[in-house]
C-alpha positions in Angstrom: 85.2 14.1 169.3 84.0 10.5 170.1 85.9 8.1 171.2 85.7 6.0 167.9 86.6 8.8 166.1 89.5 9.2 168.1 90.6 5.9 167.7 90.6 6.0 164.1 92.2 9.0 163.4 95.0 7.4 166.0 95.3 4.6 163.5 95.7 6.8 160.9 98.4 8.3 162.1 100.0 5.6 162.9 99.6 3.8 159.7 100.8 7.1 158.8 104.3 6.9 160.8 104.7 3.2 159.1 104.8 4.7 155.6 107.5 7.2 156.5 109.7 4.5 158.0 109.0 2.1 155.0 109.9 4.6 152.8 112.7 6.5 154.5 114.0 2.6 154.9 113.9 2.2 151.4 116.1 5.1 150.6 118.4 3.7 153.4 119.5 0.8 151.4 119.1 2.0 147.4 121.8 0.8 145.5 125.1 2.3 144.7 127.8 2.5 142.7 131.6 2.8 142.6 134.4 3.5 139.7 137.8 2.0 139.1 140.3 4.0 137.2 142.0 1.6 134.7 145.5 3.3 134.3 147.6 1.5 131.2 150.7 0.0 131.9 153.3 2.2 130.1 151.6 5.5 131.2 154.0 7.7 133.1 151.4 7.4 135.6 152.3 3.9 136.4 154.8 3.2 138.6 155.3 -0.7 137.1 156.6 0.8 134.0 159.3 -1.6 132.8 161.1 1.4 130.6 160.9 1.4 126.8 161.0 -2.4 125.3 160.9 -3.3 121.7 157.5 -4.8 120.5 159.3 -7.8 119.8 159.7 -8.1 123.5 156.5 -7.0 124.3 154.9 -9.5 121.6 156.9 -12.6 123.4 156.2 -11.7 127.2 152.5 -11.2 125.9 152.5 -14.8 124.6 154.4 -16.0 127.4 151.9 -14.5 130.3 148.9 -15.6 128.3 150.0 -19.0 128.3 150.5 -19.1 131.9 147.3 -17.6 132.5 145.3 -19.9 130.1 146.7 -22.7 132.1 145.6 -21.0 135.5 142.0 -20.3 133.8 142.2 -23.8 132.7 143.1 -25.7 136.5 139.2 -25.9 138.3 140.1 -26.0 142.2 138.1 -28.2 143.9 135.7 -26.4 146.6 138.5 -27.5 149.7 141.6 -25.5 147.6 139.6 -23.4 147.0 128.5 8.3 147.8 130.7 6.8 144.1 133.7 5.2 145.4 136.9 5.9 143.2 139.7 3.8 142.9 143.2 3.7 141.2 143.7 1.4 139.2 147.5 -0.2 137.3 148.1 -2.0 134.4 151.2 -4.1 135.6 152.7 -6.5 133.1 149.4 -7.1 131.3 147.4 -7.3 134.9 144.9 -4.7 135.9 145.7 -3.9 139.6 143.6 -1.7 141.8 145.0 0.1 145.1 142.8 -0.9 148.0 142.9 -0.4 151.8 142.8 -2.8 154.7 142.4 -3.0 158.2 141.8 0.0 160.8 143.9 2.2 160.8 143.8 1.2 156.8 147.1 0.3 154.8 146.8 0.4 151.2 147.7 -2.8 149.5 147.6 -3.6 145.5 145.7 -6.2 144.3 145.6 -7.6 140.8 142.1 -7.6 139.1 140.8 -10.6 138.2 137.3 -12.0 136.6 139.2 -15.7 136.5 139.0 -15.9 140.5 136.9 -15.5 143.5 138.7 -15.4 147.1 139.9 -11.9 147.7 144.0 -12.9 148.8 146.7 -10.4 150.3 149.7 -11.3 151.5 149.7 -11.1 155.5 152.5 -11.4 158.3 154.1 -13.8 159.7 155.1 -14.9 156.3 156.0 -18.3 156.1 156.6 -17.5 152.4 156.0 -14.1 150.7 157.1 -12.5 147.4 158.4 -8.9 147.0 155.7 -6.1 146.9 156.3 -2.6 146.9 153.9 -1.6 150.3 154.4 -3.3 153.5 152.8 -6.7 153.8 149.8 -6.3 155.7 150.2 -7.4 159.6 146.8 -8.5 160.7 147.7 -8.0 164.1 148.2 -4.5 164.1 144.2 -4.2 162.9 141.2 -3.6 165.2 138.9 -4.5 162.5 140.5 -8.0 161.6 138.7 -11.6 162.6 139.6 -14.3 161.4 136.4 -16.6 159.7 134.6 -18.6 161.5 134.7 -22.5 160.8 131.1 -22.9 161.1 130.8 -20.3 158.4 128.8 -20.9 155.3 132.0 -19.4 153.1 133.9 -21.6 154.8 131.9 -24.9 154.9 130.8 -24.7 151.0 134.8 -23.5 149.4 137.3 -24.1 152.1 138.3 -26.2 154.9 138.4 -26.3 158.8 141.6 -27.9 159.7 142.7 -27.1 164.1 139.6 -24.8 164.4 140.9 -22.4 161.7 139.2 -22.0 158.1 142.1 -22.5 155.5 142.5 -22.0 151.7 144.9 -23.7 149.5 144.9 -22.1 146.2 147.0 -23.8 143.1 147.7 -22.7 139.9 149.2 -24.6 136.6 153.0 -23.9 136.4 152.9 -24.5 140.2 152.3 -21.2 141.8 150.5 -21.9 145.2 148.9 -19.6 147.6 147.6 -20.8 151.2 146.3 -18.7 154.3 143.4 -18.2 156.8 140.2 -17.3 155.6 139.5 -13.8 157.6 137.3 -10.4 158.0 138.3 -7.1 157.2 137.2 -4.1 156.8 138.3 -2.6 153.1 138.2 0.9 152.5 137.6 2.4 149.3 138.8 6.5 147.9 136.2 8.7 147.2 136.0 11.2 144.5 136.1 13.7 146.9 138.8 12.8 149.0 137.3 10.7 151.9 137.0 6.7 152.3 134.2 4.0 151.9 134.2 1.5 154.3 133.1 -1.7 153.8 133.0 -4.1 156.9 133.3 -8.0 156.9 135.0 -8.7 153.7 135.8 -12.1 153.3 139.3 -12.2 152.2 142.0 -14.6 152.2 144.9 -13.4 154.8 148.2 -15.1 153.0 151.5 -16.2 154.6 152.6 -19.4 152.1 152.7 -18.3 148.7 155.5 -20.4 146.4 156.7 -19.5 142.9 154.5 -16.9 141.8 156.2 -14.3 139.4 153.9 -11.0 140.6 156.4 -8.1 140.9 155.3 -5.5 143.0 151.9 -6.4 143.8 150.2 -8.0 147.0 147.4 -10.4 145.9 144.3 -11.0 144.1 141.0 -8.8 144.0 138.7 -11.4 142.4 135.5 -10.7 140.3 134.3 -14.1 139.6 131.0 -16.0 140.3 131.8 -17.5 143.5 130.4 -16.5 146.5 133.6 -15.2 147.9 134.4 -12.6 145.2 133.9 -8.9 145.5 131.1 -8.6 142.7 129.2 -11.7 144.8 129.9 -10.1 148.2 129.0 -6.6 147.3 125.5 -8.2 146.0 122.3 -6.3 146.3 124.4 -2.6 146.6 125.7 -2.7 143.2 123.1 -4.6 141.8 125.8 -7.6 141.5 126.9 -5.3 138.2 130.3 -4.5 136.7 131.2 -2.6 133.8 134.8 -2.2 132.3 135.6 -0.8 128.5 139.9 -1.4 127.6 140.8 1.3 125.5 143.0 0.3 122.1 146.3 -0.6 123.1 148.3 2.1 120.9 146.3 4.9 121.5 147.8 7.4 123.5 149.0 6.0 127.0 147.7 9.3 128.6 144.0 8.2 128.2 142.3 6.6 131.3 139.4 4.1 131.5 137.0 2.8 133.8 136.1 -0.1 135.4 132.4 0.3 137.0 130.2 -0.9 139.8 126.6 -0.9 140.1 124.8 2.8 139.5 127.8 4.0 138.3 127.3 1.8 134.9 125.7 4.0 132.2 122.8 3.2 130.5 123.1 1.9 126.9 120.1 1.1 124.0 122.7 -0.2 121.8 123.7 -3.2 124.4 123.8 -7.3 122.5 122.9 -9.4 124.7 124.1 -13.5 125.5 123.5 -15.6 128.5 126.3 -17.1 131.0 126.4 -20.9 131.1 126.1 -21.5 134.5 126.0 -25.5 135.2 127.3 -28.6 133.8 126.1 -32.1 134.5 128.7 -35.0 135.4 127.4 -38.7 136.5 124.0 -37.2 136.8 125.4 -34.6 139.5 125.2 -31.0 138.2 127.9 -28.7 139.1 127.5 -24.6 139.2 130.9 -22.9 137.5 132.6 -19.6 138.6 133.7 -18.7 135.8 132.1 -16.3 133.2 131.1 -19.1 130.4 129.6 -17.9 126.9 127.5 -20.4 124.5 129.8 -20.0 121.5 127.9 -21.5 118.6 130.1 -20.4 115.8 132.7 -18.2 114.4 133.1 -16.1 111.3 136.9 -15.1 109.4 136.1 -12.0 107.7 132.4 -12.4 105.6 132.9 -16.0 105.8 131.0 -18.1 108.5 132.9 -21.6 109.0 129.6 -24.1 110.4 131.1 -25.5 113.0 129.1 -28.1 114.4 126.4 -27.9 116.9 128.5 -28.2 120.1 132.0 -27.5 119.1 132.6 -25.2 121.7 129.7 -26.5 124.4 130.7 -26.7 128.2 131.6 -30.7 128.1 130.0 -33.0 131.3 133.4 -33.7 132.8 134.1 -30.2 133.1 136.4 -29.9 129.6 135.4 -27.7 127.0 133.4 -24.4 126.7 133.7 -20.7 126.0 135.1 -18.5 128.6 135.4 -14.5 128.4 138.3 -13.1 130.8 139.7 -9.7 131.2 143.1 -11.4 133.3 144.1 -13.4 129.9 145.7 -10.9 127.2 145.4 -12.8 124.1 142.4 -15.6 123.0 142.5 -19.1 122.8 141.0 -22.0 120.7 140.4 -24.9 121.5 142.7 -27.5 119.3 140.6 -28.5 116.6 138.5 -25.5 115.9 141.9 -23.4 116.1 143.3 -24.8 113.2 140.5 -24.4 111.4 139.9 -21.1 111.9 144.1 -20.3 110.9 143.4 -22.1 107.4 141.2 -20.1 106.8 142.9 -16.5 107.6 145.7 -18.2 105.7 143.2 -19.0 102.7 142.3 -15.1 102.8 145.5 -13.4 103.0 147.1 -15.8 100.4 144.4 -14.4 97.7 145.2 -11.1 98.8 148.7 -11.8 98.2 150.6 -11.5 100.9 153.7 -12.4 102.2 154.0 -15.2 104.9 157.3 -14.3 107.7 157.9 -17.8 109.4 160.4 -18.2 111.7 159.6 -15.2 114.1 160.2 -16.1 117.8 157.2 -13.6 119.1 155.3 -17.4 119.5 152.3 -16.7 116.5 151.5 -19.5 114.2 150.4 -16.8 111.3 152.6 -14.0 110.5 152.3 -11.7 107.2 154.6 -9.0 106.1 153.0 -5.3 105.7 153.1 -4.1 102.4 151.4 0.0 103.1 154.0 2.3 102.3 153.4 4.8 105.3 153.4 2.8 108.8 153.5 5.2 111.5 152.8 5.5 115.0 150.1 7.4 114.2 148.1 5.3 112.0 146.1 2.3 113.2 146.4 -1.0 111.2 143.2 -2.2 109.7 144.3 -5.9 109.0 143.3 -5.5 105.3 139.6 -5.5 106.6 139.6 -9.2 107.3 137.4 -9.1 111.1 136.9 -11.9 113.1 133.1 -12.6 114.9 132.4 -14.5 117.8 128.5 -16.1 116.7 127.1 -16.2 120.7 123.8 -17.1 121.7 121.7 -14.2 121.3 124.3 -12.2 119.8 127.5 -11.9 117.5 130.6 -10.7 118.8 132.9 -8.9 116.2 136.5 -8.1 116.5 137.6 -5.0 114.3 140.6 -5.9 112.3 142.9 -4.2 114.6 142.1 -6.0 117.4 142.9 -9.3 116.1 146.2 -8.9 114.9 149.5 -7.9 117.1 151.2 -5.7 114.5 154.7 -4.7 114.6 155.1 -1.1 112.8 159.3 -1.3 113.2 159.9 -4.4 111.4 156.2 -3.9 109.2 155.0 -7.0 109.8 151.5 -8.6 111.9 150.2 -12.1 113.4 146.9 -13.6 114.3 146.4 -13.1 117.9 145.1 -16.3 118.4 146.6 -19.3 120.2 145.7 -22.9 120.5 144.6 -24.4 123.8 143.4 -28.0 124.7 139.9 -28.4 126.1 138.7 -24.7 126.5 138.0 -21.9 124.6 139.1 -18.3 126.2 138.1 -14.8 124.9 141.3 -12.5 125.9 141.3 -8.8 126.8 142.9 -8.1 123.3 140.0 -8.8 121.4 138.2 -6.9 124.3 139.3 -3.8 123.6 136.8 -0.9 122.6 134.0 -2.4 124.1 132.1 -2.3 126.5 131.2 -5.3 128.5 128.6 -5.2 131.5 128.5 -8.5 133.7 124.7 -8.9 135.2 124.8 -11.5 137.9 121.3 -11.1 138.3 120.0 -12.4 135.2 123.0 -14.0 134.6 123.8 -12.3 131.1 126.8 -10.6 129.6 126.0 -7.0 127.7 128.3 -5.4 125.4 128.6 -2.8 122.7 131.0 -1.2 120.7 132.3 2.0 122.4 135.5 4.3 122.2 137.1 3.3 125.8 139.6 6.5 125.6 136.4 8.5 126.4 135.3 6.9 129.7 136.9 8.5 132.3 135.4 9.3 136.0 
């Protein structure tokens, strides 16, 4: 063999070698997936179960917590206050929490779910002020995995702020709940299906010791899913595709039923998936301004076979940060804006007047439109169809419509239902009650929301 010939089959090989690396690379870092069992509230299996309440009680703390959290969606904090995994997860007075472990050795801790907010927040020792959780409040001093962030941090240059060499958050809500900490690493360990952990290193969480008038009972902080850069979905990025899935089964089907909330590969492929864009900016004094928060381009909305016309930009994102659509798993019920909200009432009013039924005023479960049931056999085992009259959101690229029974809160004891809708000044919000039995897939990739109709009582890991 000649020389030449040597050398060429030399680079062959080599070239050879370089395509096995490349590839073997490639499989290295393909995308994955993880699962979050959604566990409802009143199942035996939760241990937040308040005991049996009357659905009069349920209806009024329902209305009460939505209002709160339509207030919290509402506040915009400015940027300086600012193998499948499988993972438990509690519906605790109408929050979703998930069970997630911190620090090495790990420490489980419960943190509510939440597409309204970015910063990952537990509650850490010393506490300067801390509320009442059911596992021990995390000591960051008993880690060997925990660093604090530094100040010269992109994280912590573009939300938060450096104040005596230490990156700080100060996070307020509206009725005056405040959280404040040190923004910190950590390394957060996820259950697997079969037993063992996933551990992620480096999560950007904030490490809490000042947290005033909050009402969480039992739970440690805030596992947060929106657009920031700090949230888990944002963080996570490339290995779950920055994708999550979650489907809320019908509230009064049997409490025994799981669902699923889904990360990444572990999202199943649909056909049958509408499609509608996020808003993503805003413009104010010529400045444009990138949201967090999962915005929709409502363009109208529909009371049974009846589409209203509202006009073009009823429900647009405004330039001073007022106004738009938002969809949001943390707020129970939906809201209107003001003026389209009344609007929308006449004309369910309109509707069930010709039908001829009976108004019930007076009721202190906080509706504005209440009818009396007139069906002769209400049960606990037969769903209320809300006399057929639906209610569809008109997005771009897609229409939205709620089934009957999930827009009405019905009482089957006293035989009587209300509008689940509530007024709300300025914004727009798209509650996990008119969520339920669909699937909803958030692609912050191409920046779209799919969803599709879907029994949730069937998706189960």
């Amino acid at each position: 063999m000649t020389l030449t010939q040597s050398i060429c089959l030399a680079t062959l090989f080599l070239h050879f070698l370089i395509l096995i690396f490349y590839l073997n690379h490639k499989t290295t870092f393909k995308p994955s997936g993880f699962s979050l069992k959604l566990i409802p509230r009143d199942s035996s299996d939760s241990s937040f179960n308040p005991g049996k309440l009357s659905q009069q009680t349920r209806f009024q703390r329902i209305v009460n917590f939505s209002k709160t959290r339509a207030n919290h969606n509402h506040l915009s904090p400015s940027p300086s206050s600012s193998p499948s995994i499988h993972l438990q997860v509690l519906k605790q007075g109408f929050f979703y929490t998930v069970q997630v472990y911190i620090g090495t050795p790990r420490k489980p801790q419960t943190l509510l779910m939440d597409t309204g907010s970015g910063l990952i927040w537990t509650q850490c020792k010393p506490c300067v002020n801390c509320f009442s959780q059911n596992s021990p409040i995390f000591a960051p001093s008993d880690s060997d995995s925990y660093r604090r962030l530094p100040c010269n941090h992109s994280l912590c240059r573009q939300l938060h702020q450096c104040v005596n060499g230490e990156c700080v958050y100060s996070q307020r809500y509206a009725g005056g709940s405040v959280t404040k900490g040190v923004v910190s690493l950590e390394t957060f360990s996820f259950p697997l299906k079969n037993g063992g952990f996933k551990r992620i290193k480096d999560v950007v969480f904030g490490c809490s010791n000042d947290n005033q008038n909050f009402t969480f009972d039992s739970i440690s902080g805030i596992l947060g899913l929106s657009y920031s850069p700090d949230s888990l979905a944002t963080q996570l990025g490339k290995s779950i595709e920055k994708r999550f899935s979650y489907c809320f089964p019908y509230s009064y089907s049997p409490m025994t039923l799981h669902s699923v909330l889904r990360f990444g590969n572990d999202i199943e492929k649909s056909q049958l998936l509408r499609t509608t864009p996020f808003v993503r900016e805003t413009t104010l004094s010529g400045t444009t301004t990138t949201t967090h928060h999962y915005y929709l381009n409502l363009l109208d909305i529909s009371v049974g076979r009846r589409r209203l016309g509202f006009p073009q930009g009823t429900f647009s994102l405004k330039q001073n940060g007022t106004g738009g659509c938002v969809i949001d798993s943390g707020c129970v019920l939906s809201f209107l804006d003001e003026k389209p909200y009344w609007v929308v009432m006449r004309e369910f009013e309109a509707q069930f007047r010709r039908i001829g039924l009976e108004r019930v005023r007076n009721l202190t479960v906080g509706f504005g439109l209440c009818y009396r049931h007139v069906a002769k056999n209400v049960n606990a085992n037969v769903d209320f169809d809300g006399y057929d009259v639906s209610l569809t959101f008109h997005f771009e690229g897609a229409d939205f419509e709620v089934e009957p029974k999930y827009v009405y809160f019905f009482n089957k004891k006293e035989k009587y239902f209300c509008v689940a809708l509530m007024s709300f000044p300025g914004k727009t919000i798209i509650g996990a009650w008119q969520q339920q039995n669909t699937r909803f897939v958030y692609d912050l990739n191409s920046h779209q929301l799919h969803f599709t109709s879907e029994d949730c009582s069937n998706d189960r890991i």
